[in-house]
N, C-alpha and C positions, 0 to 999 in steps of 0.2 A: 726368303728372309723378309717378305712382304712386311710380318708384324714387327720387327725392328721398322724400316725405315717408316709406316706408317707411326709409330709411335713417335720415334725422332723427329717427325715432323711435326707434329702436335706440339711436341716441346719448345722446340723452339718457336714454333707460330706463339707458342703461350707467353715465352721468356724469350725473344728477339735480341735482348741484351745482359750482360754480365753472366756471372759465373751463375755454372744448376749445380745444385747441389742434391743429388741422391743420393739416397737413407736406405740401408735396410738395418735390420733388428732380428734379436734373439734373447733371452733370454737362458743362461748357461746353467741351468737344470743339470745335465744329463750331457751323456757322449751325443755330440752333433752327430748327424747323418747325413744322407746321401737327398737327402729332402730341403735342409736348412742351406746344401749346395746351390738350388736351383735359385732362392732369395739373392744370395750374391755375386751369381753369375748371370742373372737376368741385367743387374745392376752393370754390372763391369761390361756386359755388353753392348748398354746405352753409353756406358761412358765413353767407350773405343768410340762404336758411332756418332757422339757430339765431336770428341777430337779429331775426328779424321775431319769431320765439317767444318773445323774452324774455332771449335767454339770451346771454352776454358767450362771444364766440369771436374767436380772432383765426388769419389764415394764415399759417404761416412758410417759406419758398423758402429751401432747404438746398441751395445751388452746391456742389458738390464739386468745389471748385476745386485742391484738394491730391491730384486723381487723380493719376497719368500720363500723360504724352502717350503713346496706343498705336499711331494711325496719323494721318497724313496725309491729310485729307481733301481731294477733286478740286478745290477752290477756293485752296488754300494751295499758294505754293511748295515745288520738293520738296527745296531748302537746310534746311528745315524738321527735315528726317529726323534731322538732330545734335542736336535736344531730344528727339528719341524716351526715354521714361523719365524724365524731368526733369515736376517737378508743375504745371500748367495754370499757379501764378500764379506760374511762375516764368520762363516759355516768354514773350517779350516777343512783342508786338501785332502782327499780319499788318500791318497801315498803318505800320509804324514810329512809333507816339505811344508816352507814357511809361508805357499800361496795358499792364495783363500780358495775356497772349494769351487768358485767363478772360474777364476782363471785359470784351476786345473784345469777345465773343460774348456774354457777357452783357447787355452796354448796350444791345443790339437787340433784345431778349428783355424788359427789363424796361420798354422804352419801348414796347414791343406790347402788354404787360400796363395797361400806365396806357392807350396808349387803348381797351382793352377796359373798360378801368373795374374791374380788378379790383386790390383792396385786400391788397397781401402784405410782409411785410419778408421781404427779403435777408441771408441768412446765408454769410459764406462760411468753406467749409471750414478756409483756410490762417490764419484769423483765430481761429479758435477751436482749432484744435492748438498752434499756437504760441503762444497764450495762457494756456495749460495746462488748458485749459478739459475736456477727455479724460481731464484725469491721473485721476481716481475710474473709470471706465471703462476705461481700461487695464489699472492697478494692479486692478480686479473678475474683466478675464477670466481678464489671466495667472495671477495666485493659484489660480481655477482652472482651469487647464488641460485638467485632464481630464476633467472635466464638458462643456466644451464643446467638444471634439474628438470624445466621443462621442456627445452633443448633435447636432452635423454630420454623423456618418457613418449615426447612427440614423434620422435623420429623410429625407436626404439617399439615403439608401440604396445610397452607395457608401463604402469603404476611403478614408480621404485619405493619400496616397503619403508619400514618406519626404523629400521635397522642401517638405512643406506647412507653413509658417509662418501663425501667429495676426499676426504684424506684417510691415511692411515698414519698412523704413532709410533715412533718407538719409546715401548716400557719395557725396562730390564734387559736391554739388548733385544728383542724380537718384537716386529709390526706387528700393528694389532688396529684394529677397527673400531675406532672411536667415534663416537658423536661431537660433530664441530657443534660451539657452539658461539666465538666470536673469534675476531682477528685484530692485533695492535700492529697497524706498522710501522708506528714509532722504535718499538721496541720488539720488532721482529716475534712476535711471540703469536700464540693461538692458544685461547683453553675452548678445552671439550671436555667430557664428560668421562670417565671412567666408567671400570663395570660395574662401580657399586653406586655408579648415580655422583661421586664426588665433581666438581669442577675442579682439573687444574689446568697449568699452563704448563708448554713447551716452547722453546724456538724452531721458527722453521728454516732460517738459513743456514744451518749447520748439519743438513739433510735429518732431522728430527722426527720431521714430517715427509710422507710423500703422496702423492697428487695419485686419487686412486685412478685404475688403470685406463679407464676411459676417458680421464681429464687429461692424465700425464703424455698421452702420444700426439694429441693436438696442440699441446704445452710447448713440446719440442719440438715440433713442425715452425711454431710460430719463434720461439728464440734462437730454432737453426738457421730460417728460412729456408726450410727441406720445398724444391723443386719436384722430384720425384721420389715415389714410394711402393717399389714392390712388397706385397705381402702376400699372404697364401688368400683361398678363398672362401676359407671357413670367415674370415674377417670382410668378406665383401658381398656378403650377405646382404639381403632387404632388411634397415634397421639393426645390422649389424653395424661394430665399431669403427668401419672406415665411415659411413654414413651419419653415427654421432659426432666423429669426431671434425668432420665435414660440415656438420652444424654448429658445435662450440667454436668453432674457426670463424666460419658469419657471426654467430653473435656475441659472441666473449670477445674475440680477438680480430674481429674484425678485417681479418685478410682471409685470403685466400688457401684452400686446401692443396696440398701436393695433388700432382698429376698422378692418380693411381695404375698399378699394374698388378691387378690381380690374375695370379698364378695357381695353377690345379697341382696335385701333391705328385710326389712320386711314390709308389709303388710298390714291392716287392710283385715278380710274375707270380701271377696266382692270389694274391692276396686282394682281397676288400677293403681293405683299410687301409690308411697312411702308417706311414714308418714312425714309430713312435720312441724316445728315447727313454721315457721311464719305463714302458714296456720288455724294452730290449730287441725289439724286432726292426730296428732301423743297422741300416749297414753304416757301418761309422765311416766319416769321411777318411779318418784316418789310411784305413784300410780301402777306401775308392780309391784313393790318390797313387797306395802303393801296388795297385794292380794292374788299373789302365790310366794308359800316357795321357797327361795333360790332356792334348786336344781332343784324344778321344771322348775323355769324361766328357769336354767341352762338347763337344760335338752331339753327344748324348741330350743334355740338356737345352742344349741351344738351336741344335734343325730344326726345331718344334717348338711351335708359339706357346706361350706362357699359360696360356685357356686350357689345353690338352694338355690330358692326364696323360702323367709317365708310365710305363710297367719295363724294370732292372730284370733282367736274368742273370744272375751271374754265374750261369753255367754257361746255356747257348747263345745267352743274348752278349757276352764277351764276345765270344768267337764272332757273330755276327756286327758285331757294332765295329771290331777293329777292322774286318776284311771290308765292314762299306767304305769306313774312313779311308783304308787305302784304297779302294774302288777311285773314290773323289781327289785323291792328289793325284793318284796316274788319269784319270779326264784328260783326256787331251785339248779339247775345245768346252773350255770352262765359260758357265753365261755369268753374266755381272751378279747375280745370285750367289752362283757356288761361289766365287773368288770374296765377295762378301762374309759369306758362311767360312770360310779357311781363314780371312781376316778375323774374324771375332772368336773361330777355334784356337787360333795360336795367341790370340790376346799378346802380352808384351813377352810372351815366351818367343817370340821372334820364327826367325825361319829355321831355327832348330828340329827338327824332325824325329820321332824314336819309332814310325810306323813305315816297316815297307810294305814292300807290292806281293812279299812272298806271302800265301794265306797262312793264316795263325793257326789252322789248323797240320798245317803242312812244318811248321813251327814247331809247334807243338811235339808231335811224330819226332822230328830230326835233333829236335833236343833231348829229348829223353832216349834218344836211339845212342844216342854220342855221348850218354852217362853225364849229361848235363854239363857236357865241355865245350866251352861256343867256338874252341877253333876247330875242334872236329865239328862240332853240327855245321859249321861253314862248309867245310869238305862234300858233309853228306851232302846239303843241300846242293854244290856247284854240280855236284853228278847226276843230280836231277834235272826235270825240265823246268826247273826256273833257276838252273845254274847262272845266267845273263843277270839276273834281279841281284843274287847275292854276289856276285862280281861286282856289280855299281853299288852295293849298300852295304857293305861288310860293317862300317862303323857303327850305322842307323840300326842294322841286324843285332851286332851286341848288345847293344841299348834295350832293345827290345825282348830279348832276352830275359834281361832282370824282371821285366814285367809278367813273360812269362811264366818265371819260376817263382813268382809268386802266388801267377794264377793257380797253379798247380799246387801249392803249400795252403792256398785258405780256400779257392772257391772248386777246383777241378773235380767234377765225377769220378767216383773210382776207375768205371771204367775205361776213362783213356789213360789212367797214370800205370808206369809200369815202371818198375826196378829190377835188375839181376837175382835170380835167385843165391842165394848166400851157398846152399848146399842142394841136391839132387837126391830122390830117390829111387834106385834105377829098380827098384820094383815095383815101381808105379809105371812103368811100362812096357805095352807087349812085346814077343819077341821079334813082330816085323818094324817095329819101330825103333828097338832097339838096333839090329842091323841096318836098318838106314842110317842112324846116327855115326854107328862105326864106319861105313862105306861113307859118309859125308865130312867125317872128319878126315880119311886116306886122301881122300880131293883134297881138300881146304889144306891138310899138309905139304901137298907139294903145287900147291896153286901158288904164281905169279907174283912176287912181293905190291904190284901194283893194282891186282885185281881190284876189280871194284864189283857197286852192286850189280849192276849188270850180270857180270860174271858169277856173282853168287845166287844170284836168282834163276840163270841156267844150269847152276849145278843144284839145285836143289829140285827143282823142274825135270831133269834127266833120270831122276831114282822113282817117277809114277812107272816106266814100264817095267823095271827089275824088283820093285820093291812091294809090289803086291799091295798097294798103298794109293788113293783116289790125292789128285793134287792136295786139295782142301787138304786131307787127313795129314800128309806131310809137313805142312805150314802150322797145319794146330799143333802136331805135337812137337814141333821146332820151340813153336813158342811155350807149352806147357814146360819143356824144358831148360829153358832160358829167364821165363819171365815170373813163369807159376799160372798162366793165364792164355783162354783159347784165342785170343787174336791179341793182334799188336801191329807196329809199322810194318811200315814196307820191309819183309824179312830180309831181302838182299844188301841194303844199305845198310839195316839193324847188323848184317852179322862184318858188312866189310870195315865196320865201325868200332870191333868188339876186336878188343889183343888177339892176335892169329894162336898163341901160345895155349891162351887160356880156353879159348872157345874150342881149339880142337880137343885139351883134355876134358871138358864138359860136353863135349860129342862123346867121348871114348868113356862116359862115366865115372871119369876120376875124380872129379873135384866136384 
């Protein structure tokens, strides 16, 4: 956790006194993902670490909801296309409800944020222009002008064309790129230039106007007095916009720029490119939230400095992200590191836990073995060798559960998921297979009301020297039987798991 406390220290060497205030930002285009996660949990992570130090910090989540709508994302109708241009809160809700098309997308974003546990007010853009809340940031840049045009091309190190506007307009309901050509701030007002070359005016305190996009984030830096600011790293770029924006800060506004913390994207495994949400290839947070337990997402995001790029498997890399995280709580001799790292995974979710010591792949198996009943996968599991784990975590086990039966419903490989076959074709099996079946059902009928797996795994294990049948072969066609498929769990636990009534008539071919 090196890059947290080095950063925290910066911080406060920077800001020794009063509250910090970090900022992150989105714009609600699209289904958030698993990428726009890493912006506000890098954030929440600095915050925990100021508060455990002492020090009053709070998180602010800046929606830029008075963007544009610029494209159509693969999820959204494409009647859509006639808001092209028109501001996010003003573009009505993909579900037809009475939210604006912002906050559809936001309400699943900030409801993934609460069960991560992370602590942030929502600011939204079209609420603070129209309030007039910009008008000193407006009225700062335009006055000057030409400071920060050359501010932009110096830093920027290109020309800005003869088309480049410090504002945008609304006409007719939707922004539009206008040529300024003065400002009253007597009477709040600005005329520029339309497309036909006309002058007119607008007001700009009543969000009319807004500060194009490289004015606007240095704008709010300076009326938030934003402390720190994670952003991705397409933004922290040479003469990219944390760098302009770091310049109109010295010369417009004459303070200082937030302490940056630029952040590498995350991933899909395999993929080249970041997760994108008009695209469609971003895993929606929604859906991270509902598969892996808070800390682990946490954990995900957070073991790993902000500079290094992510890669998500949500096939193996589930399985493996959850069995390290339980790796790290059972540690016995944790260094001030890990215990750091498990502080900033559980954030204010507290010492609530939904991750045991049993492997989730072992989970996995024992749930789908027990027909996806978590008082019998308790069962199966105690029979096992990590009977002791599910003895002390029976609660934490359930809970985990839910997680895993989701994994199983959105992200699982076909090949570990497995169901009861509905009906059986006993002509799809030879005739030594088929007498093993009958001779395995005679057993299993007058076996022990208590038998366990144990006991069925020796009885199925006893029919290689009568049955003319290699071990292997008897386990495959148990389960070609059972599941519809050549392998599956542990067959002995699977079958001591399975109604004694039913499973011997599905040996005997009946059902």
């Amino acid at each position: 956790m090196r890059w947290l406390t080095n950063l925290v220290d910066k911080i406060v060497a920077t800001q020794p006194e009063g509250d910090i205030l970090i900022e992150s930002g989105a714009s609600p285009s699209g289904t958030y993902h698993m990428g726009h996660l890493r912006e506000i949990l890098t954030c929440d992570a600095v915050l925990l670490e100021l508060r455990r130090r002492g020090r009053e910090a709070r998180h602010v989540h800046f929606s830029d909801d008075l963007d544009a709508l610029r494209k159509i994302p693969v999820n959204i109708p494409a009647e859509f296309e006639q808001y092209l241009g028109k501001p996010l809160c003003d573009v009505p809700a993909p579900d037809g409800s009475d939210r604006s098309y912002g906050d559809f997308f936001l309400a699943g974003f900030t409801e993934s944020a609460k069960t991560l546990g992370i602590e942030m007010e929502v600011i939204r853009s079209h609420e603070k222009y129209r309030a007039g809340y910009f008008v000193p940031a407006i009225e700062r840049v335009l006055s000057r002008l030409p400071e920060a045009r050359r501010a932009l091309e110096t830093i920027s190190g290109r020309e800005l064309d003869e088309f480049w506007s410090p504002i945008q307009v609304m006409e007719d309901g939707y922004l539009k790129n206008r040529t300024f050509v003065d400002i009253d701030t007597e009477s709040k007002t600005i005329i520029y230039q339309d497309r036909e070359g006309n002058q007119n005016n607008t007001n700009y305190d009543a969000g009319q106007v807004k500060l194009d996009w490289r004015l606007d984030w240095p704008g709010r830096w300076w009326l938030m007095k934003i402390g720190v600011e994670p952003f991705g790293r397409d933004h922290a770029s040479a003469g990219g916009s944390f760098d302009t924006g770091k310049q109109i800060m010295r010369d417009i506004y004459e303070a200082p720029a937030p302490i940056p913390v630029p952040y590498d994207f995350i991933n899909r495994a395999g993929d080249t490119k970041k997760m994108s949400a008009s695209k469609g290839t971003g895993i929606a947070t929604e859906d991270a939230v509902r598969v892996l337990p808070p800390e682990v997402l946490r954990y995900f995001i957070l073991s790993a400095p902000p500079e290094k790029r992510l890669y998500f498997d949500p096939v193996d890399g589930v399985v493996k992200l959850i069995d390290e995280f339980a790796e790290l709580l059972a540690k016995p001799d944790k260094s001030e590191e890990d215990e750091l790292l498990l502080y900033i995974c559980r954030g204010s979710i507290g010492e609530r836990v939904v991750v045991s010591t049993v492997p989730f792949s072992h989970l996995v198996e024992s749930y789908q073995a027990a027909l996806k009943n978590p008082e019998v996968t308790l069962r199966i599991i105690s029979r096992s060798e990590h009977g002791d784990a599910s003895e002390k975590n029976q609660e934490i086990i359930k809970e985990e559960l839910k997680f895993i039966d989701a994994w199983l419903e959105n992200w699982a490989p076909e090949e570990v998921k497995f169901t009861l076959q509905d009906s059986v074709d006993a002509g799809g099996f030879r005739d030594a297979e088929v007498l093993f079946f009958q001779g395995l059902a005679d057993k299993i009928a007058a076996a022990p009301a208590d038998a366990d797996g144990e006991w069925f795994h020796k009885a199925i294990y006893d029919f290689k020297e009568t049955s003319g049948m290699q071990p292997k072969e008897l386990f495959t066609s148990l389960y070609r039987l059972l599941i519809g498929k050549d392998s599956g769990p542990r067959a002995g636990w699977f079958l001591s798991s399975l109604p004694r009534d039913w499973l011997v008539a599905r040996l005997r071919l009946e059902s």
